[in-house]
N, C-alpha and C positions, 0 to 999 in steps of 0.2 A: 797306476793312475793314468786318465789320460791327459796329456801333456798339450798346452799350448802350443800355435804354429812357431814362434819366435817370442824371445824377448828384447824386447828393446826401445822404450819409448821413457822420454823424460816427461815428467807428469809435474809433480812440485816445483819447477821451476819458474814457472809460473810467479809463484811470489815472487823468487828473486828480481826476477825483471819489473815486478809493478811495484815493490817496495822498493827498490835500491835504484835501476836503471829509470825505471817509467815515472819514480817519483812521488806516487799514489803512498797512501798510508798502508802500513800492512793490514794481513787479513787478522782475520781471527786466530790467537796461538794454542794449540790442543795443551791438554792439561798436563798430558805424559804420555808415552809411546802406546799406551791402551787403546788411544782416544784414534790414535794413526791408524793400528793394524799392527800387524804379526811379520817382520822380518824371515823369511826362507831362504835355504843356501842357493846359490847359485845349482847347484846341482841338479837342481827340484826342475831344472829347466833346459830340455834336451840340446844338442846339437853343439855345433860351433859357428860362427858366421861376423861379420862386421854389418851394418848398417848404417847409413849417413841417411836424418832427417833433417827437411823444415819444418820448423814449430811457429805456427802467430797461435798467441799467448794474449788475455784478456781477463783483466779483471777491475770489475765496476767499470768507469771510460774509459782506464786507460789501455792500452794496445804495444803490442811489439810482437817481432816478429825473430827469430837467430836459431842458427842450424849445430846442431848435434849428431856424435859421433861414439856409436856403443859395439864394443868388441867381447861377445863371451863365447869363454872357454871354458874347458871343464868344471874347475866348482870358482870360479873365477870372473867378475865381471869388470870393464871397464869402461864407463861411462864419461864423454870429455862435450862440455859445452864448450863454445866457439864463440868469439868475438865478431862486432859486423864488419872486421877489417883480417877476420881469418886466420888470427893467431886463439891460442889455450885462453881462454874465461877460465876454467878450472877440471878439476881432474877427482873424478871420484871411486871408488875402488869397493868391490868388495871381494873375498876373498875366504872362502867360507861362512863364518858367521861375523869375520872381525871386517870393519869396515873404515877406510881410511879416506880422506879428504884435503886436497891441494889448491888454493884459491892464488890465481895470478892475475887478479883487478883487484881494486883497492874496496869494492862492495862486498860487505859483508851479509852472511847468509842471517835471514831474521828467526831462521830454528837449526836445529842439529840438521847435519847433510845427508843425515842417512834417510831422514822423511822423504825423499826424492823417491829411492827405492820401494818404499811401500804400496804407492800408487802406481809406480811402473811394474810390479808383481800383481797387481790388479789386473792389468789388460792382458798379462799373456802367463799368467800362474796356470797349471794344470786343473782342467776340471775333474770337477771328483771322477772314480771309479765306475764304469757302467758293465754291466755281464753281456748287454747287450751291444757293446763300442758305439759305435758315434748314437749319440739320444736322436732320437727321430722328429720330426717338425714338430713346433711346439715349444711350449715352457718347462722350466725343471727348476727347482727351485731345493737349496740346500743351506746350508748352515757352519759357516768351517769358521773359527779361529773369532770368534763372538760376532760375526757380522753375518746375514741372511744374503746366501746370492741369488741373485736369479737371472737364468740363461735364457735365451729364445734364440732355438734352431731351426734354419728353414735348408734343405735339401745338402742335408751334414755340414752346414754351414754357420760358424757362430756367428748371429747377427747381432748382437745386443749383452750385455750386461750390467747389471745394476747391483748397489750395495746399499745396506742398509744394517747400522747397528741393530744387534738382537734386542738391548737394552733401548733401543729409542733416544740414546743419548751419545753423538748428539743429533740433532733431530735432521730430514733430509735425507737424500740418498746422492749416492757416485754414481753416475751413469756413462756408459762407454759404448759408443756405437760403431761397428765396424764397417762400414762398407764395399757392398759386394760380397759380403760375411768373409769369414777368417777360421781356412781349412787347416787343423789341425795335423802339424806334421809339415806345413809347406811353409811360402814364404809369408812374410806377412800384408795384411791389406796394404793397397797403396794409400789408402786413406782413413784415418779413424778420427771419429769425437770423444773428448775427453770435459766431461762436467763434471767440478766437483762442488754437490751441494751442502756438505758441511762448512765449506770455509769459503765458497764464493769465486772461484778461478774456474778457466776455461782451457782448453789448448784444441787446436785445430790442427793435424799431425799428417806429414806427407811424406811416405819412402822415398830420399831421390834414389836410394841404391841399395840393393840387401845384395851379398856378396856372401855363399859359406864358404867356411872355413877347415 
């Protein structure tokens, strides 16, 4: 398969900070992990590398902004949000298929911690298989794990991706835009949009540093 340039972006966090920090009501809570997406190993995603982002994080008015810190290694991930005074928020892990969770503020997550992971394997999961390697400008559009994706390349460059349950439930689509597109195999954009139209959250996502490892 061909593999995304990097993994590495916090997507779900989002609620945390508007339900817990930001104070807003939470969103919407999916029914069961159907409703999320499909959990893949670490391994599914090549390389080794550390990256440190900023995230402003949006959902309905309210606003925040706090930086994150993800390190993977072989079939191993470790993902650590940051406090706005620069100490651990909390500590997320996965490690094959088992996934473990460490919170060091007194805010509690409003769903299981591994929902994080799912939308961060949306931006930088491999895209499917082509005979021909990188798909040529234009649209591509496929079907993996009950959701419809669809790609749009412009000169071997991912600029776009969208999600949309097969089932229509629930209704709305993911939408992820990369700017400057996002060469597979390199480092990752320095800047991407993250919409998510099932559940109503936002994330605005900036490399300050991608470092391999």
């Amino acid at each position: 398969m061909r593999r995304g340039a990097r993994f590495g972006r916090i997507v779900s966090l989002l609620t945390i900070c508007a339900a817990a920090a930001c104070g807003g009501p939470p969103p919407a809570t999916p029914r069961a992990d159907a409703d999320v997406g499909v959990l893949h190993p670490p391994s599914d995603i090549p390389g080794a590398f550390l990256d440190r982002q900023s995230i402003a994080a949006t959902y309905g008015k309210k606003s925040v902004r706090f930086d994150a810190v993800l390190q993977k290694r072989d079939d191993e991930i470790v993902l650590m949000g940051m406090t706005p005074f620069g100490s651990r928020a909390f500590v997320l892990k996965q490690k094959g298929m088992d996934v473990s969770f460490e919170s060091y503020v007194p805010q509690e997550m409003p769903f299981p911690p591994k929902y994080v992971l799912f939308d961060v394997q949306r931006v930088f999961i491999a895209s499917p298989p082509s005979d021909a390697g990188t798909p040529p400008d234009g649209t591509v559009e496929t079907t993996r794990d009950a959701e419809v994706m669809t790609e749009v390349w412009k000169d071997g460059r991912l600029q776009q991706r969208r999600f949309r349950r097969a089932s229509g439930d629930p209704k709305g689509e993911i939408v992820i835009d990369y700017d400057g597109g996002m060469v597979p195999g390199a480092a990752p954009p320095a800047h991407i949009r993250f919409a998510n139209g099932w559940y109503g959250y936002s994330l605005d996502i900036t490399t300050v540093s991608h470092q391999p490892l």
